[in-house]
N, C-alpha and C positions, 0 to 999 in steps of 0.2 A: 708541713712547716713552711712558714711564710717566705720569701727575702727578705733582709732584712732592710728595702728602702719599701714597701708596703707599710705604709704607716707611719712611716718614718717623720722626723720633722727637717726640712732641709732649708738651714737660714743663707740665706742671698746676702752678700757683700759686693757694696759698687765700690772697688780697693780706692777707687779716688776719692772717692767720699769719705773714706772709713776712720784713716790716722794716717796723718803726716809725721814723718820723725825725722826729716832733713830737713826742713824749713823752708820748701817751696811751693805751700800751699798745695800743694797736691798728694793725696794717700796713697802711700805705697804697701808692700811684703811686710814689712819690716814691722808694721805699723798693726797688720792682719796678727803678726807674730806676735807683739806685744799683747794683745788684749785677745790671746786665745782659751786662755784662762778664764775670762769674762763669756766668750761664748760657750763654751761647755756646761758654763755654771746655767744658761738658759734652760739647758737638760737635751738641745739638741743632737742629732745623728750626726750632719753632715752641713758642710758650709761648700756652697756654691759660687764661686768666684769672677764676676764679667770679665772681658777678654782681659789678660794682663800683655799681650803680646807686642810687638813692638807697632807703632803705627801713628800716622801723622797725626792723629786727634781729631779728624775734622768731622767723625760723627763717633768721638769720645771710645775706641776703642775697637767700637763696630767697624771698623776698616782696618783690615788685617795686612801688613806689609811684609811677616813672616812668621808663618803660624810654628814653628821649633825651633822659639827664642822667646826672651821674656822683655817685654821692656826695661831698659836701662835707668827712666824713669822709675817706676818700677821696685827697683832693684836687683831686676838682673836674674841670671839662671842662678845662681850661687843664693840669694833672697828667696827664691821658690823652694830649692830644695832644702831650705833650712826651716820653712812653712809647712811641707809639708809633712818632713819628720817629723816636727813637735805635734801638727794638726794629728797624727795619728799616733801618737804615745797620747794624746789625752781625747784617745776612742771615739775622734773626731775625723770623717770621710768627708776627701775633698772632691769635689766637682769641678769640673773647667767649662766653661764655655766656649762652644766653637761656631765661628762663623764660616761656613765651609759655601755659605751660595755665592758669596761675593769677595772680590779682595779688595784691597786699596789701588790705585795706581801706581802706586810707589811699589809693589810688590814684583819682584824679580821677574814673576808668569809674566806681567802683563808688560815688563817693561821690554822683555824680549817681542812677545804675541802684537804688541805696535806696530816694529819695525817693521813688517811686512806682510803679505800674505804666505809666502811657503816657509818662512822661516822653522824651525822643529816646534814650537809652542802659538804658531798664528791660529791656530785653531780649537786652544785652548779656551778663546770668553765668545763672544757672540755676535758675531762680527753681521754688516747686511749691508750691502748695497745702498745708495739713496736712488726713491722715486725718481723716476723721468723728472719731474719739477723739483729735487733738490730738497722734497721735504724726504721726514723720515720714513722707514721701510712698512710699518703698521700704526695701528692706535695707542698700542700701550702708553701708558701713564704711569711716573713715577712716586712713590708713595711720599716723597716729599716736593711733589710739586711739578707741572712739566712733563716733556711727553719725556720717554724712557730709554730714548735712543741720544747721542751726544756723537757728533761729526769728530772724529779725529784726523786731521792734515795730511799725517804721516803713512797712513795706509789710504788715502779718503775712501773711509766707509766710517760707517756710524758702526758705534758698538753700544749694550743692553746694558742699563744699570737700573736696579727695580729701584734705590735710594737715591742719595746724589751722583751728579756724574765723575764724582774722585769713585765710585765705589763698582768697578765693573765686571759684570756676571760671567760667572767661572760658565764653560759652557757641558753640561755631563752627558751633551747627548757623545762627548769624544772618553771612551773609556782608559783612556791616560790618564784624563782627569779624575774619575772615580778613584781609578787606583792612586792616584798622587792624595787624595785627601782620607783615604783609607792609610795610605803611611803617613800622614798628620795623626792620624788616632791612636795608632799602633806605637808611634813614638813617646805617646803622653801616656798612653799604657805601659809600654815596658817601663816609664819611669814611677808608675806604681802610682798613679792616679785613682780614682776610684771611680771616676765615670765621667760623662757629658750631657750636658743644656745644649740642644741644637737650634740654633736661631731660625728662625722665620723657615723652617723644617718642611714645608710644604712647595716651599720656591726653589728647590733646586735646577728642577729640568722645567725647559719650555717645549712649547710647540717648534720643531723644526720648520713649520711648512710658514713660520712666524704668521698666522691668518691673526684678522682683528678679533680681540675681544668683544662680546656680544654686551649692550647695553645692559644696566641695572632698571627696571621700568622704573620708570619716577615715583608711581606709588609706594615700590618698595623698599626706597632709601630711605637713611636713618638720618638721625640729627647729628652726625658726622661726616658726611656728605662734603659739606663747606670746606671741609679742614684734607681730609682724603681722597683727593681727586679719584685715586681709580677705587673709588665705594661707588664711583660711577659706572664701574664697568662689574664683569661677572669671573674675571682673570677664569677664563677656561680657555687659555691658551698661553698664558705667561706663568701661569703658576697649576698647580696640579695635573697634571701630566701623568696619567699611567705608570709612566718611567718610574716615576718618583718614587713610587713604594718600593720598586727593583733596588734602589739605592737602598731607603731604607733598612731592607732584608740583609742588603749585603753588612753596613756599618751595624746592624743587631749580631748577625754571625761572627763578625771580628771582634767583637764586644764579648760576647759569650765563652769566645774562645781562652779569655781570662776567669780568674772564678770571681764571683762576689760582686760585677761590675756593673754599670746602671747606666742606662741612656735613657733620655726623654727629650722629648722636643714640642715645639711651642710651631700652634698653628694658628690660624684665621681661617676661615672657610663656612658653609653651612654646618648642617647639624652631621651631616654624615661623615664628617671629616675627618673624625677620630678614629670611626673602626679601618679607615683607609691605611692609617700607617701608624695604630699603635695596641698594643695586645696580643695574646696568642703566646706563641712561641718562633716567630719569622719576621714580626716587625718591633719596633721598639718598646720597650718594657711601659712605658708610661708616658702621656702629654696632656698637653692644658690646652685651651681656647681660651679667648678673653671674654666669654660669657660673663664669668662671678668680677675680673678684672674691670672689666666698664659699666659693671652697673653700678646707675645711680644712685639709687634709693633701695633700700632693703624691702625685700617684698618673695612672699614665700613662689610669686611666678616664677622668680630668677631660677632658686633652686631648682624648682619642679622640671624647668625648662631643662637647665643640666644634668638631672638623674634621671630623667624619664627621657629627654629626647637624645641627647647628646651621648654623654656618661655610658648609659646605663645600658641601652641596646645593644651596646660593643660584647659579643663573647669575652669572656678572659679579658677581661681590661678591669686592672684596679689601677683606678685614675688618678689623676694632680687634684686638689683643695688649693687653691690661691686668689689671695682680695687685692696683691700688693706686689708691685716689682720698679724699675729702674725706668719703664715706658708710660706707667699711668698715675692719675692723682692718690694721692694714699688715700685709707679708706677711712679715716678722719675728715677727709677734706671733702670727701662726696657725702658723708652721711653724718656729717656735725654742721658741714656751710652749706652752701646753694642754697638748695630746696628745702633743704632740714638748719636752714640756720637758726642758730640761738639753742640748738642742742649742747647738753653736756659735756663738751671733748673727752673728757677723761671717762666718762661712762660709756659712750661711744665705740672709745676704743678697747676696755676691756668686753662689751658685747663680741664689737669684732672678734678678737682673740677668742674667747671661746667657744665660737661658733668654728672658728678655722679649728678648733680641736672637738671640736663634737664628728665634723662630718664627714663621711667619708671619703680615703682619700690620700694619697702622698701630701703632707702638709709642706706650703713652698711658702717661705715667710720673710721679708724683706727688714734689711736694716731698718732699726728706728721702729719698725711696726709695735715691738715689745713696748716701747716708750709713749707709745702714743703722739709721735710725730702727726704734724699736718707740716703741707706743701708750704713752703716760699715764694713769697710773691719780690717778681724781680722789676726792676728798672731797664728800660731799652740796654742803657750800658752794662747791663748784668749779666745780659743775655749771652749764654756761652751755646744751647740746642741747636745746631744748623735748621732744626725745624721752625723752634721758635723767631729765629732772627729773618726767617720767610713770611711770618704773617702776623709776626707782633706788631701791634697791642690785640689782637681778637684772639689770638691763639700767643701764651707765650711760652710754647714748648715745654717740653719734659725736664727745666731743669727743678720745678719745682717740689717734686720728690727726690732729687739727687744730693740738693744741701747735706753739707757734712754734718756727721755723728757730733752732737753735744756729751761732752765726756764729765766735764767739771759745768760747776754754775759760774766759770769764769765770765762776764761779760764777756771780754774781747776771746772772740774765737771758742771758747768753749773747752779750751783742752784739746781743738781738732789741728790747732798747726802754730809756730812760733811767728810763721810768717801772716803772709794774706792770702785767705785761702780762695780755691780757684771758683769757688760760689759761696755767697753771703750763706749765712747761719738764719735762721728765723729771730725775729726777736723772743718769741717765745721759749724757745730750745734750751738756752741754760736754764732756765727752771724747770727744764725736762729732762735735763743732763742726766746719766748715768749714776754718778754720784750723788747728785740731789732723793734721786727717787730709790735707792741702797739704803736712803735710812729712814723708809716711810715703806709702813706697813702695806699702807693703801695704795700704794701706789700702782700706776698700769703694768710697771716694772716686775714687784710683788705677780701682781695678777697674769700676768702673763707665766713665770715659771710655775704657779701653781694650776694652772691651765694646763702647760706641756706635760706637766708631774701626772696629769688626772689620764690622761691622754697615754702617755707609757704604762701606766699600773693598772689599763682596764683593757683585756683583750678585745673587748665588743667596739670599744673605741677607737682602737687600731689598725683591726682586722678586719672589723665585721660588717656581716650588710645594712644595708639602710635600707629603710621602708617608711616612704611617705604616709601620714597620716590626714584626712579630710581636717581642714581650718580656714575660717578666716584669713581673709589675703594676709592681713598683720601680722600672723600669726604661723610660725614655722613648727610643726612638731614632726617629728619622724624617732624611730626606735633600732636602733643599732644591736646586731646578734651575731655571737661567735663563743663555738665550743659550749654552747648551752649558756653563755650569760648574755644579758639582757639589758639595757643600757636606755630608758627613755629621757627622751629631752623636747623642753616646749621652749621657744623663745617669740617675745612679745615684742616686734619690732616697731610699733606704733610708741607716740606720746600720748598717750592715756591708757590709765588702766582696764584689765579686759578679762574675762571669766574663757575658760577654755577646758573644752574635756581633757581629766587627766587623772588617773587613781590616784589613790593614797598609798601610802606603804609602801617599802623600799628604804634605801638609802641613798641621801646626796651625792654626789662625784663628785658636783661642782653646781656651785650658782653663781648668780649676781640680779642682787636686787631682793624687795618683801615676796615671795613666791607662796602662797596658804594652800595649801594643798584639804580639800575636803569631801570625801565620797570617791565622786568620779568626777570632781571638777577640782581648777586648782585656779583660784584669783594672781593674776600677776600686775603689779604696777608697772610704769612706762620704764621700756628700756632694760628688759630683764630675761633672764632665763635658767630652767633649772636641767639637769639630768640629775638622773635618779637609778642606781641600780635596783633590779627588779627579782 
């Protein structure tokens, strides 16, 4: 018998984004509580939560000030456990998100671990010496810019923050530390959580002996380069670390120790990065790479690349399925604009959609994805990303999948706040409102629950394995099996129609688009695709 998060559908809510019910333009608990009813009606398992915790803002959450409290913002500890009781009377399993590599400065550790070196927590974050010449102790490079070391007065030594320098690295080669954020976990468990999202899950431990990072050769950077300073480097010494799986192991064994309960974490790295710390039975149940997250264009490489290289090599690992989260463009915006502009939005996004429920995989599915959201485009003054506000106009950060939920086709605001909300709304989005698309068939809205419907009713789809099939780049087919059923699916991810091996007979699970099925070939027009049980 499976657990019951293998196959699961787990919808992501950014609480800021979602619903405001106090009028200060920013989504809180209360807001999640309101419209719980709405997400169930999805047919999803479990709702995923970014940090609610209490914390300056200055990278929206990600900078953790005290991780067993909730923000007041928010609504407070009193607002969560009134979220989460109802999330789970309506057989909905919540997720938290924790930021366990780094904390805010504002956070009690670090406000003590400043003042000195022998103080009882000075050795808590990552403290180094400066160079003979006053520069920093190595090369490292911070992911948003800048080397990764920041001078502080009060101790003079520089300290590690892989983000900004408000965000400075817990240090876990001291195993105080460990155990201190092992009783962060323990606490959100005995409050009957149902599990955790572990941020950037690969960066916890560094290299003690702090050596530089060794160069990325120039050939083999990507066209994010410009934007990720250390895409310049190979981080095999600031991030992956041996250690780092020990942690791991430990946070899967406390996790375990409850019944029913679910960790996954979220890495960067090469291909082998996954069987490093997720599978089995001693490291975390499940994680993603932004493989399927940053691609640009649909192209059956991408897959291949993550079932065959990534994915698939890992013993015992059934993996994350995710196009869409809180860090990258939705999958509208990459594969209806740029290079595919002038594509169908709305067609676009129900391919999406049922492609994230065809394949295999923990489905991780991001607010608004169901609606068929694209990104917002902001004005310098709009810019709320610390990333963005570094290198706008070329880059204008991550707020533009963050825009709040359109709830009504009200013009102003959408139904998302009475106030002004702390990011514009697209202009597009009241016509995408929740409401609007509730009383349209067709809508991405429609097509998405009946996606997730086909997806829970068909064990092969859930459960089962996937095997690629030989196709044209355009062309994705592969054939999903479990318990003896049989599940095939061809999708045509080109604009023009295209003839592709595929039998006849069977029945539909799901399509989208004219699919003719004839012999051993099946003509599909642009933008389509069927499964078919067998």
């Amino acid at each position: 018998m499976s657990d019951w998060w293998q196959g699961a559908v787990i919808y992501q809510i950014y609480p800021r984004s979602f619903l405001d019910t106090d009028g200060d333009g920013i989504g809180d608990l209360n807001g999640i509580r309101r419209k719980l009813d709405y997400v169930a009606s999805l047919g999803v398992d479990a709702i995923w939560l970014s940090p609610i915790y209490p914390s300056p803002n200055d990278d929206f959450g990600y900078d953790v000030a005290n991780y067993v409290d909730v923000d007041a913002a928010m609504g407070g500890v009193e607002a969560f456990d009134a979220l989460l009781a109802e999330a789970h009377e309506r057989g909905l399993k919540v997720i938290l998100d924790q930021v366990l590599s780094h904390t805010s400065d504002q956070h009690a550790w670090f406000q003590e671990s400043h003042l000195s070196k022998d103080n009882a927590k000075s050795d808590w974050y990552v403290w180094a010496d400066a160079r003979e010449d006053g520069t920093p102790p190595n090369n490292w490079l911070a992911a948003f810019g800048g080397p990764s070391w920041s001078w502080h007065p009060v101790r003079m030594q520089y300290y590690f923050h892989q983000f900004l320098r408000t965000q400075p690295k817990l240090n876990f080669h001291n195993p105080d530390v460990v155990d201190a954020v092992l009783d962060v976990l323990k606490f959100w468990l005995d409050k009957d959580v149902d599990g955790f999202r572990l941020d950037v899950a690969n960066s916890y431990v560094h290299d003690a002996s702090l050596a530089d990072n060794a160069p990325v050769p120039p050939a083999d950077r990507d066209f994010l380069t410009w934007a990720h300073p250390p895409r310049h480097q190979q981080h095999d010494r600031d991030w992956n670390q041996p250690e780092n799986v020990e942690v791991m192991q430990r946070i899967r064994s406390l996790v375990d120790s409850y019944e029913d309960r679910l960790v996954f974490g979220e890495f960067a790295g090469d291909d082998k990065i996954l069987g490093q710390y997720a599978g089995g039975n001693d490291r975390l149940h499940t994680a993603y790479t932004f493989t399927l997250l940053e691609a640009a264009s649909l192209e059956r490489s991408v897959f291949e690349t993550y079932y065959e290289k990534i994915a698939g090599p890992v013993d015992d690992l059934f993996p994350c399925v995710t196009f869409s989260n809180h860090d990258v463009p939705r999958p509208v915006t990459r594969w209806a604009r740029g290079v595919h502009g002038g594509r169908d939005a709305t067609r676009v996004a129900k391919l999406g959609l049922g492609l994230l429920m065809c394949l295999r995989g923990t489905a991780l599915m991001y607010q608004g994805e169901e609606l068929g959201l694209d990104d917002i485009d902001t004005a310098r003054e709009q810019v709320r990303d610390p990333f963005g506000l570094i290198y706008y106009p070329y880059f204008k950060g991550r707020d533009g999948c963050r825009s709040p939920m359109p709830w009504t086709a009200e013009a102003h605001n959408a139904g998302f706040t009475t106030g002004t909300p702390w990011l514009p709304l697209g202009p597009s989005h009241p016509g995408l409102s929740v409401a609007t698309q509730e009383a349209g068939s067709e809508s991405v809205l429609a097509f998405a629950r009946e996606a997730i419907a086909a997806r829970k009713s068909h064990i092969a789809l859930r459960t089962g394995s996937l095997d690629l099939e030989d196709s044209d780049e355009a062309v994705l087919a592969f054939t999903r099996k479990a318990d003896g059923a049989v599940v095939r699916c061809a999708f045509n991810f080109s604009d023009t129609a295209i003839e592709t091996p595929f039998p006849s007979g069977g029945t539909d699970v799901l399509r989208l688009g004219q699919v003719t099925r004839s012999g051993e070939t099946a003509q599909m027009e642009p933008l389509s695709f069927v499964a078919v049980q067998v």
